[in-house]
PyMOL Python script that loads the backbone (N, CA, C, O; Angstrom):
from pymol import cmd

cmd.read_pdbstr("""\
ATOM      1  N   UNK A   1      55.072 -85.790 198.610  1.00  0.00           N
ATOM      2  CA  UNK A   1      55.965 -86.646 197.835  1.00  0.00           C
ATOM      3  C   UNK A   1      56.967 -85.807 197.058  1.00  0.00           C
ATOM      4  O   UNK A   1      56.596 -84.925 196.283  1.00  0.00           O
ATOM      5  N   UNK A   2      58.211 -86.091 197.274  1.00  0.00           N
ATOM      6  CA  UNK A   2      59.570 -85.515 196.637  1.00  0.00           C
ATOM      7  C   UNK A   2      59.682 -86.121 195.366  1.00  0.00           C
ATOM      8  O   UNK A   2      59.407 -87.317 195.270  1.00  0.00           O
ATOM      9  N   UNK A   3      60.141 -85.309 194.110  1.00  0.00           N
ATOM     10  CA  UNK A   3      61.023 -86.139 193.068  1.00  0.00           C
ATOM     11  C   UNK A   3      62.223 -86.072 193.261  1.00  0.00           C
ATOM     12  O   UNK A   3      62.644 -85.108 193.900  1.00  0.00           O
ATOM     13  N   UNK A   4      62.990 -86.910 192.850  1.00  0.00           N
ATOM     14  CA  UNK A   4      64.398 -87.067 193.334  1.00  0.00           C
ATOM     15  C   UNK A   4      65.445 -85.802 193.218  1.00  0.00           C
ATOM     16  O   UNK A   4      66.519 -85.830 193.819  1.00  0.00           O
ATOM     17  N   UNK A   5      65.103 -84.847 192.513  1.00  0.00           N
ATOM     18  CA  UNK A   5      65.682 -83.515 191.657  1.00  0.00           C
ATOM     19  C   UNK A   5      64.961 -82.815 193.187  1.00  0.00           C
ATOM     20  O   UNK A   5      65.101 -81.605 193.004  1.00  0.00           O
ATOM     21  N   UNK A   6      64.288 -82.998 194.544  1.00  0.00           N
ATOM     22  CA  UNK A   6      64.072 -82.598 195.120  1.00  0.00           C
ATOM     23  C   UNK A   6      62.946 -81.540 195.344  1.00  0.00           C
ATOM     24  O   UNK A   6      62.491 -81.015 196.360  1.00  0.00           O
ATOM     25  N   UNK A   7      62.712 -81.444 194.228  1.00  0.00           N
ATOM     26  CA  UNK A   7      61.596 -80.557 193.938  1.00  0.00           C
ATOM     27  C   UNK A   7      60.042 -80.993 194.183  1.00  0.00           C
ATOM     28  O   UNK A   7      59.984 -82.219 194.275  1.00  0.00           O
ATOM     29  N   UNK A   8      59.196 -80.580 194.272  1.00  0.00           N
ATOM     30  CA  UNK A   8      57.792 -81.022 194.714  1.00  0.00           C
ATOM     31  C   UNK A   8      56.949 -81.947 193.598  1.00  0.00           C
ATOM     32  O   UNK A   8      57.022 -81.488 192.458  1.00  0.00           O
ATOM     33  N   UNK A   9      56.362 -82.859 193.702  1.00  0.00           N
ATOM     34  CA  UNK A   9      55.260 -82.782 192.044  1.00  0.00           C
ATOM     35  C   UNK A   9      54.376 -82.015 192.101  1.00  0.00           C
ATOM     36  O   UNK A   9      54.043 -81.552 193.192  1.00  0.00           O
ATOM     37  N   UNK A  10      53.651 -81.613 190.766  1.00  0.00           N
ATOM     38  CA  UNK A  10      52.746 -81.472 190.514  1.00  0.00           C
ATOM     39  C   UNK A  10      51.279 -81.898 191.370  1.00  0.00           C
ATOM     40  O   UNK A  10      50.193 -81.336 191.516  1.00  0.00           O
ATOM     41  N   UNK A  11      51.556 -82.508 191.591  1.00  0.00           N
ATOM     42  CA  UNK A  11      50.369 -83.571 192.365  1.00  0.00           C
ATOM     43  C   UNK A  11      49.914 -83.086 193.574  1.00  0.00           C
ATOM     44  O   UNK A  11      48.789 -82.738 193.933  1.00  0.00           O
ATOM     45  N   UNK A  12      50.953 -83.120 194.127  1.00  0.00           N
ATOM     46  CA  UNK A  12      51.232 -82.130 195.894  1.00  0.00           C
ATOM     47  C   UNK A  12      51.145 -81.155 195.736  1.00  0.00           C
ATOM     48  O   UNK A  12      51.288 -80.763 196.894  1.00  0.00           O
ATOM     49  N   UNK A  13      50.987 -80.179 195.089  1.00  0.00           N
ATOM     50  CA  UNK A  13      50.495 -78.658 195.115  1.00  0.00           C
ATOM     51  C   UNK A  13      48.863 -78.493 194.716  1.00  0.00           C
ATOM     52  O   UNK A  13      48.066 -77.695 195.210  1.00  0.00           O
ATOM     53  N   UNK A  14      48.666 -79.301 193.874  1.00  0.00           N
ATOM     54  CA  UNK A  14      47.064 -78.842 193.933  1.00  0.00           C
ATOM     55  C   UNK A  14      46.318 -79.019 195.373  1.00  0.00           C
ATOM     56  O   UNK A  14      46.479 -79.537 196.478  1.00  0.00           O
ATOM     57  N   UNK A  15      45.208 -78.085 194.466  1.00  0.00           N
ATOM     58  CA  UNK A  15      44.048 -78.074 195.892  1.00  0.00           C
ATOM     59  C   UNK A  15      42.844 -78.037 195.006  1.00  0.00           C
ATOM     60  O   UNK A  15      42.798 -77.736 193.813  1.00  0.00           O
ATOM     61  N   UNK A  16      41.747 -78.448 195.920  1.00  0.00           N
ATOM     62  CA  UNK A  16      40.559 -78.784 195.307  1.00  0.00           C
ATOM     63  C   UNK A  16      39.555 -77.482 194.984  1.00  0.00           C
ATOM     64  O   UNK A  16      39.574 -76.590 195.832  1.00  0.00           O
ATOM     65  N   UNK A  17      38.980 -77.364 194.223  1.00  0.00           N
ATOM     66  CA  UNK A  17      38.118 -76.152 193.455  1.00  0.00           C
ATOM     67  C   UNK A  17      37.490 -75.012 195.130  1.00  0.00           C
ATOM     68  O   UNK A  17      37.679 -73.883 195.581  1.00  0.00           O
ATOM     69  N   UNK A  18      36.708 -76.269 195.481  1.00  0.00           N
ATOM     70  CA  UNK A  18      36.069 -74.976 196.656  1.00  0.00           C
ATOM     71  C   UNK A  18      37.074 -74.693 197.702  1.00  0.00           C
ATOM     72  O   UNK A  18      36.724 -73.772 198.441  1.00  0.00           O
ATOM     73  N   UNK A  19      38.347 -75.274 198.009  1.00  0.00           N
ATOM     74  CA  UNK A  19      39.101 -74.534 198.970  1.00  0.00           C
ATOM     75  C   UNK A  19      39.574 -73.124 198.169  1.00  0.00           C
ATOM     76  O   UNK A  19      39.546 -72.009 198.689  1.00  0.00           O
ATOM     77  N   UNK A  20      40.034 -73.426 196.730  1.00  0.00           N
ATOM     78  CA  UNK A  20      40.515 -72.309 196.150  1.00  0.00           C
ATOM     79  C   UNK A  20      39.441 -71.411 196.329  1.00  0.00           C
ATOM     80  O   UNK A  20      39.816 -70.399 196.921  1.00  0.00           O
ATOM     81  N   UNK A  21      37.994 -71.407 195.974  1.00  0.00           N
ATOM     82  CA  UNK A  21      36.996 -70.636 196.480  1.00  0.00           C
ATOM     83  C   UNK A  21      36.816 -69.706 197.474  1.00  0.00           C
ATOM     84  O   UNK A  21      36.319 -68.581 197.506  1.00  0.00           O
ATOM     85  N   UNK A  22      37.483 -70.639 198.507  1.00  0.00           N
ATOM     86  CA  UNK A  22      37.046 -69.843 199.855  1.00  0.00           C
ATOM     87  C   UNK A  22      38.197 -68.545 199.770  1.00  0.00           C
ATOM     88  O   UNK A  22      38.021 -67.841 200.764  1.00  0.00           O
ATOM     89  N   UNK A  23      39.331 -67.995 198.891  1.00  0.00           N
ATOM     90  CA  UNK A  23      39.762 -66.949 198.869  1.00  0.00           C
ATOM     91  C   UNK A  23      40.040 -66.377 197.869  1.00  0.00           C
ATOM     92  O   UNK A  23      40.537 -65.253 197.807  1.00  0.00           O
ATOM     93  N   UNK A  24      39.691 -67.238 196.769  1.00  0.00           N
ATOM     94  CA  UNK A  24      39.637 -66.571 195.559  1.00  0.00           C
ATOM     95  C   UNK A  24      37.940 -65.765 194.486  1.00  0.00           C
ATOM     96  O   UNK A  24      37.096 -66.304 193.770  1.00  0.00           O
ATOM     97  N   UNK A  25      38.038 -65.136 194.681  1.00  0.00           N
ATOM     98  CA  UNK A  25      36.857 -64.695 194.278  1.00  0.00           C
ATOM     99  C   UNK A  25      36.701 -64.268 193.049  1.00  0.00           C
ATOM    100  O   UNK A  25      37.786 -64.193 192.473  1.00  0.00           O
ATOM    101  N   UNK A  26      35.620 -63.893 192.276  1.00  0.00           N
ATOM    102  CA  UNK A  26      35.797 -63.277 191.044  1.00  0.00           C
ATOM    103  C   UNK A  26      34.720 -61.829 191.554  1.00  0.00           C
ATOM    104  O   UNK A  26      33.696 -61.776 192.235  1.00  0.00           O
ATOM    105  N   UNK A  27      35.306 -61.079 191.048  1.00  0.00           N
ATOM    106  CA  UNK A  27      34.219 -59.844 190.890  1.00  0.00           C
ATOM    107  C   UNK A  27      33.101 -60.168 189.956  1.00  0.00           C
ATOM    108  O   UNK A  27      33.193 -60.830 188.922  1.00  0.00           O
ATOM    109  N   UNK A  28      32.403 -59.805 190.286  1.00  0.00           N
ATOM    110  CA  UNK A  28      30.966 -59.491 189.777  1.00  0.00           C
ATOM    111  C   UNK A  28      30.239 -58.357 189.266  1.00  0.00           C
ATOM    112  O   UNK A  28      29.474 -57.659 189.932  1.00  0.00           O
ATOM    113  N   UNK A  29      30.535 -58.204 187.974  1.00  0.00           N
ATOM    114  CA  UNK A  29      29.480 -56.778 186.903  1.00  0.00           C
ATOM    115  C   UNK A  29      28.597 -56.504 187.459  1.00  0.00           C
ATOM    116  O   UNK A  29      27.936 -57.510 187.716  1.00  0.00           O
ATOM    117  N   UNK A  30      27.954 -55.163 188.016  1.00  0.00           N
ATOM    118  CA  UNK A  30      26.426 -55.006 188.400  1.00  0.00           C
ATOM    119  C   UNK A  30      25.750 -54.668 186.929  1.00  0.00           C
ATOM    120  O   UNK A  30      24.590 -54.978 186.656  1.00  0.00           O
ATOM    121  N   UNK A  31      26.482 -54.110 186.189  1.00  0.00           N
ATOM    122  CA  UNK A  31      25.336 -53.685 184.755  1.00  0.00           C
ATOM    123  C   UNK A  31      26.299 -54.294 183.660  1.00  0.00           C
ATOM    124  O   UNK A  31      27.367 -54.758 184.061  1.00  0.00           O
ATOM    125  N   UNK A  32      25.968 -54.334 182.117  1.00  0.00           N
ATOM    126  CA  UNK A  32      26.442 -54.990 181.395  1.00  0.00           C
ATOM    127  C   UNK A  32      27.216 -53.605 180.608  1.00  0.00           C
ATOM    128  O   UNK A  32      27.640 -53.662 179.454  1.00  0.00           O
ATOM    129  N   UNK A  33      27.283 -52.599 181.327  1.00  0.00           N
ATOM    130  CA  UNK A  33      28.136 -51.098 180.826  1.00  0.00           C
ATOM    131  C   UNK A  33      29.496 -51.806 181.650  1.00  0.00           C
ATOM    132  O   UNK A  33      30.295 -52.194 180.798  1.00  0.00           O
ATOM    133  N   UNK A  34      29.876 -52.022 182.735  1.00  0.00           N
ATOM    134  CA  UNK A  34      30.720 -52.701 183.341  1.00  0.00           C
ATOM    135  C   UNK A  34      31.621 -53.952 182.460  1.00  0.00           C
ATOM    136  O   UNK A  34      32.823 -54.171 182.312  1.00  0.00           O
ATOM    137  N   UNK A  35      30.471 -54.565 182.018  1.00  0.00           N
ATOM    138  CA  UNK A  35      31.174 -55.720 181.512  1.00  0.00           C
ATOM    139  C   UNK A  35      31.759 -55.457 180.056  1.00  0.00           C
ATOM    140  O   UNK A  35      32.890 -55.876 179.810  1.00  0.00           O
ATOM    141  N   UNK A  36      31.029 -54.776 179.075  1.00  0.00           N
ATOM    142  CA  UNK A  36      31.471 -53.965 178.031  1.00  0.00           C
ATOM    143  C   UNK A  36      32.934 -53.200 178.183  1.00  0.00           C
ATOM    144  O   UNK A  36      33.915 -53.505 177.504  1.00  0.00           O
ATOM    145  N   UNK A  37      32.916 -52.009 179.328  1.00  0.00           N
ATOM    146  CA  UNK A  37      34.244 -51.547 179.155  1.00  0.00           C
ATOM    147  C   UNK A  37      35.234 -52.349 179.964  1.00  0.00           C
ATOM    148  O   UNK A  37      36.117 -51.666 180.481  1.00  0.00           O
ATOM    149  N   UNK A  38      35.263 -53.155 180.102  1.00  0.00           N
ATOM    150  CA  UNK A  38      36.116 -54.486 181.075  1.00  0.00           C
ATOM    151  C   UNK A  38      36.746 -55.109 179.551  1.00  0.00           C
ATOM    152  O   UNK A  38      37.969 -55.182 179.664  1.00  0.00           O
ATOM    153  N   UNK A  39      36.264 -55.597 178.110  1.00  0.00           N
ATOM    154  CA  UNK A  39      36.813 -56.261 177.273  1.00  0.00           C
ATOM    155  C   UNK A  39      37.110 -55.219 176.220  1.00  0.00           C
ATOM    156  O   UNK A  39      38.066 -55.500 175.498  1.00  0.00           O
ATOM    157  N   UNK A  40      36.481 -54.049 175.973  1.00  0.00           N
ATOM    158  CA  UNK A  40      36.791 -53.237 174.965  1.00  0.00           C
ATOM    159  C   UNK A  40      37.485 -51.932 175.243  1.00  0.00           C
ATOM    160  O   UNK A  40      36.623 -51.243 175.789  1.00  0.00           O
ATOM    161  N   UNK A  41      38.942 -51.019 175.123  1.00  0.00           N
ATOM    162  CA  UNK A  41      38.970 -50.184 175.230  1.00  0.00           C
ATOM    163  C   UNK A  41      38.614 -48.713 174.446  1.00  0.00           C
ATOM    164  O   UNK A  41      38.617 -48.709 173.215  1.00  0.00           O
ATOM    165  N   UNK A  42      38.404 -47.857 174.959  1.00  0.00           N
ATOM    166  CA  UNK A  42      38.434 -46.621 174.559  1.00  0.00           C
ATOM    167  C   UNK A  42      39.228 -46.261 173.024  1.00  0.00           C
ATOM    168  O   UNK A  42      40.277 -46.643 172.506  1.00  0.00           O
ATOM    169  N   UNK A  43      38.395 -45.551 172.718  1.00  0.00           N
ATOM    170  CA  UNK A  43      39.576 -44.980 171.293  1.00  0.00           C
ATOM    171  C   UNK A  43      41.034 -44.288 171.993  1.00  0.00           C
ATOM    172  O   UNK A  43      42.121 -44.421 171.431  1.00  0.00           O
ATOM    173  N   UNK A  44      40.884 -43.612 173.168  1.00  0.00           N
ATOM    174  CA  UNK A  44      42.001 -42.612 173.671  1.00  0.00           C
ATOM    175  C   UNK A  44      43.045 -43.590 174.445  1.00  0.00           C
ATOM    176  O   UNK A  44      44.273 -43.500 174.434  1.00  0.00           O
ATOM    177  N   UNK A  45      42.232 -44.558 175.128  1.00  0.00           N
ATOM    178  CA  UNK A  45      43.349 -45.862 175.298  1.00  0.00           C
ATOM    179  C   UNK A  45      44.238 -46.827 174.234  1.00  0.00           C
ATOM    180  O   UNK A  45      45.385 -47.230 174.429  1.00  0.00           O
ATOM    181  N   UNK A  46      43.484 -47.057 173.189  1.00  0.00           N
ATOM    182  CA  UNK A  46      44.082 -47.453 172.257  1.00  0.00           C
ATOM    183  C   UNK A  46      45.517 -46.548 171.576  1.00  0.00           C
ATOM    184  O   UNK A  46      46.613 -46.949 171.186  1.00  0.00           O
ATOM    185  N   UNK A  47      44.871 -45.100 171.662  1.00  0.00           N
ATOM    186  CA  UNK A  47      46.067 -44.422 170.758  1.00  0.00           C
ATOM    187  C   UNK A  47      46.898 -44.249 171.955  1.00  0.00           C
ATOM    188  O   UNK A  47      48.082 -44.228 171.618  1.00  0.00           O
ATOM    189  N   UNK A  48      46.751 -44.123 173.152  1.00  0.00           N
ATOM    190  CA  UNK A  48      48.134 -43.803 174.207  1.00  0.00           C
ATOM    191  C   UNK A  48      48.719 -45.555 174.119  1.00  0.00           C
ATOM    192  O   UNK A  48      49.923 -45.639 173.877  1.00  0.00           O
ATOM    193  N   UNK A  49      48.136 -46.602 174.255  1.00  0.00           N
ATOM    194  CA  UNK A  49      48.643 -47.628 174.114  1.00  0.00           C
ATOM    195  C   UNK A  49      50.006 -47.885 172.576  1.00  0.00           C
ATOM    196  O   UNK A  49      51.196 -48.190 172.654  1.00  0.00           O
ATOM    197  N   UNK A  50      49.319 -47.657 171.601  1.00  0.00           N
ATOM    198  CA  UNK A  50      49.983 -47.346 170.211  1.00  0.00           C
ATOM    199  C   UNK A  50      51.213 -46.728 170.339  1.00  0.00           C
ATOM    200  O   UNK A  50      52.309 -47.124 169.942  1.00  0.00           O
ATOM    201  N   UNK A  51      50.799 -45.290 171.185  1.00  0.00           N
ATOM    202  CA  UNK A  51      52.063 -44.100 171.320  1.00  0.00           C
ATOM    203  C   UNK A  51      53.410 -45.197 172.189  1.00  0.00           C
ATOM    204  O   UNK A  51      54.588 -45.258 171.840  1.00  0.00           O
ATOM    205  N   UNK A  52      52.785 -45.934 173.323  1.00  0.00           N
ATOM    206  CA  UNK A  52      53.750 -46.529 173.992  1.00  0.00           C
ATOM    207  C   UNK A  52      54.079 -47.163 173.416  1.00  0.00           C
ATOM    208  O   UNK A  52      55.279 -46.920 173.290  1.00  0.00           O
ATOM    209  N   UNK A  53      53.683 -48.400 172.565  1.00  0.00           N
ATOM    210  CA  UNK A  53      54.518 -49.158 171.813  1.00  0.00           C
ATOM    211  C   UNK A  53      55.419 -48.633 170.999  1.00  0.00           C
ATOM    212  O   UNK A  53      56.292 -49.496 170.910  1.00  0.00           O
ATOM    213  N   UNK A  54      55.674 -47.857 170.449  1.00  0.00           N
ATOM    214  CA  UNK A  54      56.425 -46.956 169.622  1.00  0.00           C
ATOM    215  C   UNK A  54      57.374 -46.143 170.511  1.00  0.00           C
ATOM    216  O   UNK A  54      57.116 -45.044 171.001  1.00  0.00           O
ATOM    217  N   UNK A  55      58.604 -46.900 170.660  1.00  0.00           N
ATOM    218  CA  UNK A  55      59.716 -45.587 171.500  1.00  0.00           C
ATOM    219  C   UNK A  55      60.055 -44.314 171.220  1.00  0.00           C
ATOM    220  O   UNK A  55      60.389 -43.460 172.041  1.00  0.00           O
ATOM    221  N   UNK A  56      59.940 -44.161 169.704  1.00  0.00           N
ATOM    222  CA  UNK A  56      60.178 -42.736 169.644  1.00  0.00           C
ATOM    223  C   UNK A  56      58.895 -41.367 170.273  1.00  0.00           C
ATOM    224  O   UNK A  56      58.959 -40.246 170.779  1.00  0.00           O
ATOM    225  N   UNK A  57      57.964 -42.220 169.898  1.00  0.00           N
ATOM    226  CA  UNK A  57      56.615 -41.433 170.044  1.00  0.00           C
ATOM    227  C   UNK A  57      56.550 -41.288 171.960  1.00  0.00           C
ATOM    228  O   UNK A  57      56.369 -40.343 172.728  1.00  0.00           O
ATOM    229  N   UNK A  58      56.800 -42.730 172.131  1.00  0.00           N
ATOM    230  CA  UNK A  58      56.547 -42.455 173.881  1.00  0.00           C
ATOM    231  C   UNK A  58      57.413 -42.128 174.581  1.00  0.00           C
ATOM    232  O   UNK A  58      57.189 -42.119 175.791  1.00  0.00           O
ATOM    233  N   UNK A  59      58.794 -41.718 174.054  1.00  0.00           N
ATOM    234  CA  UNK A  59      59.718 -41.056 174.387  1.00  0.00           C
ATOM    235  C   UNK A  59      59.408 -39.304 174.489  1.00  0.00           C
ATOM    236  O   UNK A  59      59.581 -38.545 175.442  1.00  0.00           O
ATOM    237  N   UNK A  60      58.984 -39.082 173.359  1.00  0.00           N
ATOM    238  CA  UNK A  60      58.578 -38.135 173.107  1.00  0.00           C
ATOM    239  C   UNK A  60      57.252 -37.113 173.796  1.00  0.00           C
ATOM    240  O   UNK A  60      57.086 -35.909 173.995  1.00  0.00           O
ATOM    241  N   UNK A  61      56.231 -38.761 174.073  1.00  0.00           N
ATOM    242  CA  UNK A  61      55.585 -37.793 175.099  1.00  0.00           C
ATOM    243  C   UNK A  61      55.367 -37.143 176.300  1.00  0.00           C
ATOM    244  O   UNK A  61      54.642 -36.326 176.867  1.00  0.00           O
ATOM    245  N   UNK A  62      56.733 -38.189 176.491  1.00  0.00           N
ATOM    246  CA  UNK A  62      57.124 -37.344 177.852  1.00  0.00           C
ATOM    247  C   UNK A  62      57.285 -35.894 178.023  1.00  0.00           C
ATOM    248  O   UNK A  62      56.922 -35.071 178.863  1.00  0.00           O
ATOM    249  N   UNK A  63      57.981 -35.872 176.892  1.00  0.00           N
ATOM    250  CA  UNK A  63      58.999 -34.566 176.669  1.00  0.00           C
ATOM    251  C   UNK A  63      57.666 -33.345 176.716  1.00  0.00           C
ATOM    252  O   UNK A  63      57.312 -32.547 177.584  1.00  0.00           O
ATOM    253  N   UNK A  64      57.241 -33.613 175.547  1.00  0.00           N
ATOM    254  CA  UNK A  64      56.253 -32.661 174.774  1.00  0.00           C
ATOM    255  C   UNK A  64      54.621 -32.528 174.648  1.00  0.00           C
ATOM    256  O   UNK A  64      53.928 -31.589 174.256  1.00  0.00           O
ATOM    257  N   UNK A  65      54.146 -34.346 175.323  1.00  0.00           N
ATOM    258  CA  UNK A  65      53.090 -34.145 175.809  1.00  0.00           C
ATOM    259  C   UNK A  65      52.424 -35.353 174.917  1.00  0.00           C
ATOM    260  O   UNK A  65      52.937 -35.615 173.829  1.00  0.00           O
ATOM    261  N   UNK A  66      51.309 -36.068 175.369  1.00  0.00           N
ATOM    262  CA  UNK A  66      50.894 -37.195 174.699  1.00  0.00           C
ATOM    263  C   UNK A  66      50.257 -36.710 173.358  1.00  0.00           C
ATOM    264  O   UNK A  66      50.370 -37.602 172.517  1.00  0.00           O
ATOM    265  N   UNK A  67      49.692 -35.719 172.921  1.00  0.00           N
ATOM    266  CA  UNK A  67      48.877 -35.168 172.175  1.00  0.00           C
ATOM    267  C   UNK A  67      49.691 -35.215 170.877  1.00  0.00           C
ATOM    268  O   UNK A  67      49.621 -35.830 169.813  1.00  0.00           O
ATOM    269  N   UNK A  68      50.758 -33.992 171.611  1.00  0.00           N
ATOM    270  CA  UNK A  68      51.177 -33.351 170.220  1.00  0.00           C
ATOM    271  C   UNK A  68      52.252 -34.658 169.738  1.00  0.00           C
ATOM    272  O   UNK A  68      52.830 -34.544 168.657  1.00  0.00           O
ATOM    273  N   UNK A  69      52.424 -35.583 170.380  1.00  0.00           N
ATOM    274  CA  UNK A  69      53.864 -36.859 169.879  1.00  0.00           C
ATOM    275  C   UNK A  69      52.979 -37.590 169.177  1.00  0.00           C
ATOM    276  O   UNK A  69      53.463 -37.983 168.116  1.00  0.00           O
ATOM    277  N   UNK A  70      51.713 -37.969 169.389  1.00  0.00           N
ATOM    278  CA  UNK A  70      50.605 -39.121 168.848  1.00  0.00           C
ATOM    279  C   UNK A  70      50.539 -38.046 167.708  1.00  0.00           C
ATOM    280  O   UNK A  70      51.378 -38.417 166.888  1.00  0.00           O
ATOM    281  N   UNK A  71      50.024 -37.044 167.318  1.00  0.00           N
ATOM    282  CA  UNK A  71      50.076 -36.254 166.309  1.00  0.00           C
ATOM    283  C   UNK A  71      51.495 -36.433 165.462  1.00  0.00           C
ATOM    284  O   UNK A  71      51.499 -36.351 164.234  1.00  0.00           O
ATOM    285  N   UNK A  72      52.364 -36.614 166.020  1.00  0.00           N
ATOM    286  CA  UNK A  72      53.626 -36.318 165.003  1.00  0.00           C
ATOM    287  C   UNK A  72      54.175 -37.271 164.375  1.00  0.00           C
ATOM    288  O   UNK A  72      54.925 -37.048 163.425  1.00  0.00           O
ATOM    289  N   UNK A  73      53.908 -38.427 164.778  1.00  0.00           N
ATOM    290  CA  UNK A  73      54.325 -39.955 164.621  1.00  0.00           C
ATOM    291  C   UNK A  73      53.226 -40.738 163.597  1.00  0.00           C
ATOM    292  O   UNK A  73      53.556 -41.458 162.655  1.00  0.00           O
ATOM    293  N   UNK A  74      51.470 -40.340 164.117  1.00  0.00           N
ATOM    294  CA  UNK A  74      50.762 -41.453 163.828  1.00  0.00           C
ATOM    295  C   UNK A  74      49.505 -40.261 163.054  1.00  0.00           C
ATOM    296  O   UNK A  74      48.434 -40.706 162.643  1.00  0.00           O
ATOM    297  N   UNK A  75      49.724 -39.296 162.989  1.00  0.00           N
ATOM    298  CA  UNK A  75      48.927 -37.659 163.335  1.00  0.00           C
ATOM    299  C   UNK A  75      48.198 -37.796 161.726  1.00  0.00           C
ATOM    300  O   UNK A  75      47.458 -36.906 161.306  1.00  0.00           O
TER     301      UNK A  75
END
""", "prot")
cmd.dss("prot")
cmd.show_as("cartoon", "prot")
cmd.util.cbc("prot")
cmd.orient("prot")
């Protein structure tokens, strides 16, 4: 079914839960160390994350290196 703007509805694009199933999958945790670092990052991810938000700093670490720019900015 068309809306007059030619475009599709809403309606006509869904599909029902288990067809989406049959190719959508979810991964599956074998241990709960998996599932832990899946929602929480690292202290060293956090501060390279930080450095990137900050243009001068992640500009910088290009240049000079992630270490010493996270040091000079946030240090």
């Amino acid at each position: 079914p068309k809306e007059p703007s030619g475009s599709l509805s809403a309606d006509s694009i869904k599909i029902k839960k288990e067809v989406a199933n049959a190719f959508v999958k979810r991964k599956k945790r074998s241990s709960p160390y998996e599932w832990y670092f899946e929602y929480y990052k690292s202290p060293m991810e956090q501060m390279h994350e930080r450095c990137e938000n900050y243009p001068p700093c992640d500009y910088l670490s290009d240049q000079i290196g992630f270490a010493l720019a996270y040091n000079r900015f946030f240090g």
